[in-house]
N, C-alpha and C positions, 0 to 999 in steps of 0.2 A: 440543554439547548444544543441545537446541531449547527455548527460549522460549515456553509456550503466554501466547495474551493475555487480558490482564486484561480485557478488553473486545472486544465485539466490535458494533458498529453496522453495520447496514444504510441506507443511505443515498440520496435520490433528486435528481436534480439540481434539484426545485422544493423540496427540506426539507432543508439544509445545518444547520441549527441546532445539532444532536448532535455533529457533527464539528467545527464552528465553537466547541464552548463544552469538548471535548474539547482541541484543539489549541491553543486559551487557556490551559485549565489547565495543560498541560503546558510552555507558554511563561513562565507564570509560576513552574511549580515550574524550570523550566532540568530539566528531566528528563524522557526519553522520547521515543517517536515511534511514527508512525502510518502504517501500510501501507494502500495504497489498490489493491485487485484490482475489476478489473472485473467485472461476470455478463454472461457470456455467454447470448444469448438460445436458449432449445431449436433445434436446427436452423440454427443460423449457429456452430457450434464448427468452432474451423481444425483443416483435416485433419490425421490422424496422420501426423508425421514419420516413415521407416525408421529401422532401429536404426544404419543408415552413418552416414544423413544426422546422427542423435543424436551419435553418437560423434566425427567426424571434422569436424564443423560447430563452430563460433566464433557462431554465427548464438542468439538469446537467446531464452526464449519466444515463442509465438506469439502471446500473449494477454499486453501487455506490464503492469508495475503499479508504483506511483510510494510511495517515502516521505519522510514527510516527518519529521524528524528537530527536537525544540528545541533552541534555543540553548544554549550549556554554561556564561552567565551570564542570568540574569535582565537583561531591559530590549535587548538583544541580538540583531543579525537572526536571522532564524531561517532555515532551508536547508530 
């Protein structure tokens, strides 16, 4: 079952603040996490794989996306 998000920010690498006062919040409740997809820019999208290469491949996204996960107590490194 999919999980739609409560949130959804756009982010630029000179305006961190939204995602900076998001990933606090959620360090201080010990609850949640934060998936980070990149935009691909129009015209630089990685070619479509075949349906072999999909299938019989181990190989991960082409466009790869990072989360970031709280702590499961407050005060706690976070991953």
């Amino acid at each position: 079952m999919a999980i739609t998000p409560d949130e959804e920010l756009e982010v630029t690498i000179d305006e961190l603040d939204g995602l900076a006062a998001t990933a606090s919040a959620m360090a201080d409740a010990a609850s949640g996490w934060v998936n980070l997809v990149p935009e691909v820019e129009s015209g630089h999208e990685p070619p479509p794989r075949s349906i072999v290469a999909t299938v019989f491949s181990a190989r991960g996204e082409a466009v790869p996306h990072a989360t970031w996960s709280a702590p499961e107590q407050a005060g706690r490194r976070t991953t």
